[in-house]
ZAMARGU-4260 file (C-alpha; in steps of 0.2 Angstrom, whole numbers, plus 5000, padded with zeros to 4 digits):
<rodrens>
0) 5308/5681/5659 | 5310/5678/5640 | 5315/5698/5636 | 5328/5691/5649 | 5333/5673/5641
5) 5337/5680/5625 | 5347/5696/5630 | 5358/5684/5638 | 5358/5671/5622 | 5361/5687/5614
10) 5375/5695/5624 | 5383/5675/5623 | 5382/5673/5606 | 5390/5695/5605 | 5405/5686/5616
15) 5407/5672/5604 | 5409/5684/5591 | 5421/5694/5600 | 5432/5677/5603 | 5430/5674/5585
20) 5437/5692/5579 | 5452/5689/5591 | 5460/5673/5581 | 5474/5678/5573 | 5483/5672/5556
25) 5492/5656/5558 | 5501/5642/5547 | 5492/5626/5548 | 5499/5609/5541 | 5488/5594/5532
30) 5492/5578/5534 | 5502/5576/5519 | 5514/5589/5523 | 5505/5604/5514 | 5507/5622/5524
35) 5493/5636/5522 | 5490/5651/5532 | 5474/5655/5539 | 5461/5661/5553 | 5449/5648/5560
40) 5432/5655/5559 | 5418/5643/5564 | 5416/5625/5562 | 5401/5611/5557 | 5401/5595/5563
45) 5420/5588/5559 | 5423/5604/5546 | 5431/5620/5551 | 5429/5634/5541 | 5446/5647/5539
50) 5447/5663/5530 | 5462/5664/5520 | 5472/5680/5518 | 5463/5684/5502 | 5448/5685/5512
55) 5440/5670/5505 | 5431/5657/5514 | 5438/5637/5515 | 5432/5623/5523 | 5444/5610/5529
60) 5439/5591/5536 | 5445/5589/5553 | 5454/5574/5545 | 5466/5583/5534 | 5474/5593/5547
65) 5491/5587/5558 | 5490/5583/5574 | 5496/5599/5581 | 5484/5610/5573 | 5468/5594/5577
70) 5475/5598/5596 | 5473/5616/5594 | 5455/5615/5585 | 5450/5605/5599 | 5458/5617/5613
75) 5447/5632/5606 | 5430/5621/5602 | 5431/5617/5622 | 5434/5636/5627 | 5420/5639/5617
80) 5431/5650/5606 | 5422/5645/5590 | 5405/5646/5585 | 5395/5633/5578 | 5389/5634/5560
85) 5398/5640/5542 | 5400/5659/5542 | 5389/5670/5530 | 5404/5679/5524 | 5423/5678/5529
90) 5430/5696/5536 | 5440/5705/5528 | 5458/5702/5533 | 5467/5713/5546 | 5481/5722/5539
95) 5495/5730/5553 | 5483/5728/5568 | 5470/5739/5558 | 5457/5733/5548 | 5454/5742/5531
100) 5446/5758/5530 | 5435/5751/5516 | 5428/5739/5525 | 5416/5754/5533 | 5407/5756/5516
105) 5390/5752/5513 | 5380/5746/5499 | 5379/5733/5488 | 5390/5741/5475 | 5404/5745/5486
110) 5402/5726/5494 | 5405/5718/5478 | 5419/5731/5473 | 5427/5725/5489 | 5428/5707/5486
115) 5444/5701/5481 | 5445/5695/5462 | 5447/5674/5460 | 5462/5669/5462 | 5473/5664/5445
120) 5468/5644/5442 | 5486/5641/5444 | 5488/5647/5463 | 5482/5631/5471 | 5490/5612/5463
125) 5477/5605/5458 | 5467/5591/5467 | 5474/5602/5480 | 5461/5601/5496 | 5456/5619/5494
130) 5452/5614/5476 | 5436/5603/5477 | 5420/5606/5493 | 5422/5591/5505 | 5404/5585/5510
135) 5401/5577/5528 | 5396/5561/5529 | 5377/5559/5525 | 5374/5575/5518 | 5368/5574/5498
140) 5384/5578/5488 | 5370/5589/5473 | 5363/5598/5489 | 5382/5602/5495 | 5386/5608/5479
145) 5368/5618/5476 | 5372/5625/5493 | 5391/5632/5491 | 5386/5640/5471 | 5371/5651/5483
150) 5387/5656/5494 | 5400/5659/5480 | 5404/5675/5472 | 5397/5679/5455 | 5415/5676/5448
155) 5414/5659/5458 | 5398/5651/5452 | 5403/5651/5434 | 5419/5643/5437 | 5409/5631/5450
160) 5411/5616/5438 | 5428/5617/5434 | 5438/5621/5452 | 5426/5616/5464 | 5426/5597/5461
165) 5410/5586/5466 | 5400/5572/5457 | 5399/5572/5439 | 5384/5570/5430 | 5376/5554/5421
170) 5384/5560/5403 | 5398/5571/5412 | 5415/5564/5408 | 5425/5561/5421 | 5439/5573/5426
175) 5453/5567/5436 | 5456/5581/5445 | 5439/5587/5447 | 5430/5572/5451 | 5442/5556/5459
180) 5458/5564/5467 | 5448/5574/5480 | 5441/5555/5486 | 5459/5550/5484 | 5466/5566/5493
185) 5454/5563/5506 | 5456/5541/5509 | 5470/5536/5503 | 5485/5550/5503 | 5488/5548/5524
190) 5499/5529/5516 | 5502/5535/5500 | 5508/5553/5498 | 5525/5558/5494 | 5539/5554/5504
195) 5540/5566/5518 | 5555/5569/5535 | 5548/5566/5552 | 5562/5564/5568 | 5577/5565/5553
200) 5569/5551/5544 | 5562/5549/5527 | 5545/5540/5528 | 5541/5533/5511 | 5524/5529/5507
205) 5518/5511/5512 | 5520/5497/5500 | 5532/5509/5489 | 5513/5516/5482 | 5513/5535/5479
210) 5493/5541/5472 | 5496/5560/5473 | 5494/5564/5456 | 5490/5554/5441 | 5506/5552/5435
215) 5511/5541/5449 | 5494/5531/5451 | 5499/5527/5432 | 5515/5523/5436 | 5508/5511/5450
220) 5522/5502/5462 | 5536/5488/5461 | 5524/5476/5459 | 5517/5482/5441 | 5503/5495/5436
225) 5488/5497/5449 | 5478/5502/5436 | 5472/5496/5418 | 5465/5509/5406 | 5449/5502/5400
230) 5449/5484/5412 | 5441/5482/5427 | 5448/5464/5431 | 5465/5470/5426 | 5466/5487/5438
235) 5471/5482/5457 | 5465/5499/5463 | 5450/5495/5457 | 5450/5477/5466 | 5456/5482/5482
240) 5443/5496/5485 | 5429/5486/5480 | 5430/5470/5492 | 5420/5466/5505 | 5419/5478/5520
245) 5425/5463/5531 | 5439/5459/5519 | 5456/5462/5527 | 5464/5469/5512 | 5452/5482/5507
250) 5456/5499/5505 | 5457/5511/5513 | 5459/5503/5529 | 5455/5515/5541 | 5439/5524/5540
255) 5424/5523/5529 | 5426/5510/5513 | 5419/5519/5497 | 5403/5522/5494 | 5392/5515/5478
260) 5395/5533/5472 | 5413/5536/5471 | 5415/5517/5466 | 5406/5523/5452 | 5418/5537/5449
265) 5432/5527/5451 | 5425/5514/5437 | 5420/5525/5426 | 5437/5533/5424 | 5443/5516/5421
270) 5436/5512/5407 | 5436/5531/5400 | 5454/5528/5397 | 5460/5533/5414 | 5464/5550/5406
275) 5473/5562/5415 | 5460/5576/5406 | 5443/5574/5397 | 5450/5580/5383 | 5465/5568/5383
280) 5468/5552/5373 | 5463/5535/5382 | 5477/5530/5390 | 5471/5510/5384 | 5482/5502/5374
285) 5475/5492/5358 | 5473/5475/5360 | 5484/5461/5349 | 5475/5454/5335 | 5468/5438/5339
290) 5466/5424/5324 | 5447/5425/5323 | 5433/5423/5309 | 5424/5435/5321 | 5427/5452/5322
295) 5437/5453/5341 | 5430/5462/5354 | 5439/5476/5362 | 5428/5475/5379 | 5436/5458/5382
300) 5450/5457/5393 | 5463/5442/5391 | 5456/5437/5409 | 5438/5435/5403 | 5445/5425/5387
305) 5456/5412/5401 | 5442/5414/5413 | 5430/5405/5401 | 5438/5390/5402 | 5440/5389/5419
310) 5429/5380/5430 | 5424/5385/5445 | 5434/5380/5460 | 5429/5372/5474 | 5426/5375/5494
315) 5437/5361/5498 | 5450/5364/5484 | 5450/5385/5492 | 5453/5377/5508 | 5465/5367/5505
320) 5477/5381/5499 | 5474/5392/5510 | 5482/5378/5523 | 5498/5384/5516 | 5494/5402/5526
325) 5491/5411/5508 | 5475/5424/5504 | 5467/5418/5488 | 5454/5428/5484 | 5445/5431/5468
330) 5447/5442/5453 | 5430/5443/5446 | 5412/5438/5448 | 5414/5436/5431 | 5425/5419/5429
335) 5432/5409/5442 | 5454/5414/5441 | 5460/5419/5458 | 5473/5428/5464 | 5487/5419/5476
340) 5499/5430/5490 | 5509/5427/5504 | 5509/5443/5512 | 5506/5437/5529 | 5517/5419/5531
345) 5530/5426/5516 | 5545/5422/5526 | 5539/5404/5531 | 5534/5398/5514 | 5545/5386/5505
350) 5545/5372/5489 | 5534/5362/5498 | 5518/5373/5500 | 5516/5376/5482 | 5513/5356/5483
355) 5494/5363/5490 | 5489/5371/5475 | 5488/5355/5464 | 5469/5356/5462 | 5468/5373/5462
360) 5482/5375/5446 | 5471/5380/5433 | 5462/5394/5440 | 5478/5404/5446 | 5480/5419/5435
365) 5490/5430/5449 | 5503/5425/5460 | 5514/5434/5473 | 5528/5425/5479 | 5536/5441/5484
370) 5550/5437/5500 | 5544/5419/5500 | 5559/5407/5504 | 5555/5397/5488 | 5570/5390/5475
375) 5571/5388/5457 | 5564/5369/5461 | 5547/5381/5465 | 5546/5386/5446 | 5546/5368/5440
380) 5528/5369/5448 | 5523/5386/5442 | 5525/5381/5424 | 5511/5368/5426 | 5499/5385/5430
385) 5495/5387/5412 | 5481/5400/5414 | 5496/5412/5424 | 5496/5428/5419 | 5505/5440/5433
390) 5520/5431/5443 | 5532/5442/5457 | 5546/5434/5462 | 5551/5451/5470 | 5567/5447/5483
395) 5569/5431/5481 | 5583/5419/5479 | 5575/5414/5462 | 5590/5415/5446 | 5593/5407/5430
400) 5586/5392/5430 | 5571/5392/5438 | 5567/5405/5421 | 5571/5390/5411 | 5553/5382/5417
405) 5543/5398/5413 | 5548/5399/5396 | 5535/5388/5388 | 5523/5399/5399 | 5509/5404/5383
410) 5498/5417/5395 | 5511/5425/5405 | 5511/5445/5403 | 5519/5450/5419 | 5534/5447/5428
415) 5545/5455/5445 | 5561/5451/5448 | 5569/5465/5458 | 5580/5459/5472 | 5583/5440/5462
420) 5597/5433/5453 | 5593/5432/5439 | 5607/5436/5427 | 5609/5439/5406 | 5608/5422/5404
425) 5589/5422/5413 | 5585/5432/5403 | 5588/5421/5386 | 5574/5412/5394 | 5561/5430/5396
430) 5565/5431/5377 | 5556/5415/5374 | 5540/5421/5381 | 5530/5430/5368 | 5518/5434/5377
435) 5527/5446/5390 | 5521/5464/5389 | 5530/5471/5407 | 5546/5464/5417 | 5555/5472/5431
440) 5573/5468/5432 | 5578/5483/5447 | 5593/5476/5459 | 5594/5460/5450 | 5611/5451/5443
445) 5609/5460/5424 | 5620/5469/5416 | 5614/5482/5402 | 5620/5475/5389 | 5608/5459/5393
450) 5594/5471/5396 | 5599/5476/5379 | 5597/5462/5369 | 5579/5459/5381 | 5573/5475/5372
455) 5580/5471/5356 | 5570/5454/5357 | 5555/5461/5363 | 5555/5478/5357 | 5536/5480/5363
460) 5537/5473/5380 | 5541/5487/5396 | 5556/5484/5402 | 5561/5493/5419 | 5580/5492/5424
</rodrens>
């Protein structure tokens, strides 16, 4: 009875590999929009294993794929197409409906003469999803990546650190590329890739946020920079994907939040530089001098200077603002500044709600007021936030006088006014803030000529127009 159990596990297990060697080659589609062309072998848990037409071996989260291909994935899983577990090797592709004559020859030697040499590093984009291993949930990443250099090629293990991404080291700098954009690929690019056509439409990514590729997580969103080279408190990215699990705004939204692990990742490349390379200069810029007998010191951001200061707020004052329908939520463990938004009640916020912050005035260092129905009367109460540091007035009906109560403004650095209007003569009061270092002036009333004489003014602030 047991001769006759195995020879039909055996003869079962012979007909799943007969299924297996009848999938053809076909084009699959990731969720950002990406096309490649391969034959599903075998999957493991939510990864399915493909063999691409080099013959080489690639694992691909369940995740990553559109919903076609997720449909037909799950379609052969339930014929029992596909076997369960990753594949020693991948076969060597079939060529005309016939596989190659050399695929008959034994021998160690001839095996390795067989196997295709590594592709050029140029062949995949890199932070491409073929570029780093993806580990399931669970499973030690060091194991993951002990296990895949046992599997590779000799060709493959020596280029192991470089291609296949995973965790770095203690003392390993951090390598965009290598280490945080496969986290990002895999969490965040579903909202924030490129702008792609689905019914004839053009879907832009939410919140006008593109984190593809380094370039465009430095060059962050309308509202400002998402990241600060060398600042914690000062990088939103940062903020957003370290709040609480139960915190409505963290990020991502769907799935998993980021463990302590790639938190680690993302904060060390922070203060690094946020460097596109390990090799590349930090991306930090130098901090103003400061009138001091004391030597100043560069780990200091102007939020932990302000934040000093500050006492700390309390429940009742919190409460009391958030009755006007905003989120205020804090910056840092650190000091006690909070950021203010009205991202949920915008269109029903007016003057009077900014009356609820009275007590809470000093420990406002951010404030969205982005599509809020507020006047220029509004900014006669802003100015009395003297610890204000990032202000959006992003479409708004905000214009040239409500500027004229900012400009006495000592702490202020950052300031939207797309969609407003705010014309050149706004912008005599801008030039009276010193302390300015970005302002964002897109589909506003200003002509270039103002924008001009802005520049001219404060040749080292960032002006976008």
């Amino acid at each position: 009875m047991v001769w006759f159990r195995a020879g039909i596990l055996f003869v079962l297990a012979g007909f799943c590999l007969v299924a297996w060697a009848q999938e053809t080659f076909r084009k699959f589609t990731t969720t950002t929009g990406q096309a490649f062309t391969g034959r599903v072998l075998s999957y493991e848990g939510r990864t399915f294993y493909f063999q691409g037409k080099d013959g080489k071996l690639y694992p691909v989260p369940y995740d990553r794929l559109s919903t076609p291909d997720k449909s037909y994935l799950i379609k052969l899983v339930q014929e029992k197409k596909l076997p369960k577990g990753k594949p020693q090797t991948a076969k060597p592709p079939v060529q005309n409906g016939k596989k190659d004559d050399t695929s008959s020859q034994t021998g160690s030697d001839n095996a390795e003469k067989l196997k295709p040499p590594p592709p050029p590093k140029p062949q995949f984009r890199p932070g491409s999803f073929f570029s780093y291993i993806p580990v399931p949930l669970g499973q030690d990443p060091a194991e993951a990546l002990a296990h895949s250099s046992t599997d590779s090629t000799p060709q493959e293990v020596g280029e192991t650190s470089a291609d296949a991404g995973g965790m770095p080291g203690p003392d390993e700098p951090i390598d965009f590329e290598k280490h945080l954009m496969p986290m990002i690929e895999e969490s965040c690019l579903d909202c924030h890739g490129a702008p792609y056509v689905k019914n004839g439409r053009t879907i832009p990514p939410k919140a006008g946020l593109r984190l593809d590729s380094h370039e465009w997580i430095i060059k962050g969103n309308l509202d400002g920079a998402i990241v600060s080279p060398g600042s914690l408190d000062e990088s939103t990215l940062y903020q957003v994907i370290t709040l609480d699990p139960d915190d409505p705004e963290i990020m991502p939204p769907k799935g998993e939040p980021w463990d302590d692990e790639q938190i680690s990742v993302l904060e060390r490349w922070i203060l690094e530089g946020a460097k596109p390379r390990p090799d590349a200069p930090s991306l930090a810029t130098k901090s103003k001098p400061v009138e001091s007998k004391t030597e100043p010191d560069s780990s200091v951001s102007r939020l932990d200077v302000i934040g000093k200061k500050v006492r700390p707020a309390s429940r009742p004052q919190l409460e009391a603002a958030m009755k006007s329908g905003a989120l205020v939520s804090p910056l840092s463990e650190k000091h006690s500044l909070v950021r203010v938004e009205f991202s949920s009640a915008a269109y029903q916020t007016t003057d009077s709600d900014l009356s609820l912050f009275s007590n809470l005035k000093n420990n406002i260092s951010h404030l969205d007021l982005s599509k809020t129905k507020i006047s220029d009367q509004a900014l006669g109460t802003v100015q009395g936030y003297r610890n204000l540091v990032w202000l959006s007035l992003r479409n708004t009906q905000i214009g040239d006088r409500g500027l004229e109560s900012l400009a006495k403004m000592e702490e202020l650095t950052y300031i939207n006014l797309v969609g407003t209007k705010v014309t050149d003569k706004g912008l005599e009061s801008l030039s009276l803030i010193k302390s300015l270092e970005e302002v964002y002036l897109w589909n506003s009333k200003v002509s270039e000529k103002g924008v001009e004489n802005l520049r001219n003014t404060l040749p080292e602030v960032k002006i976008i127009f």
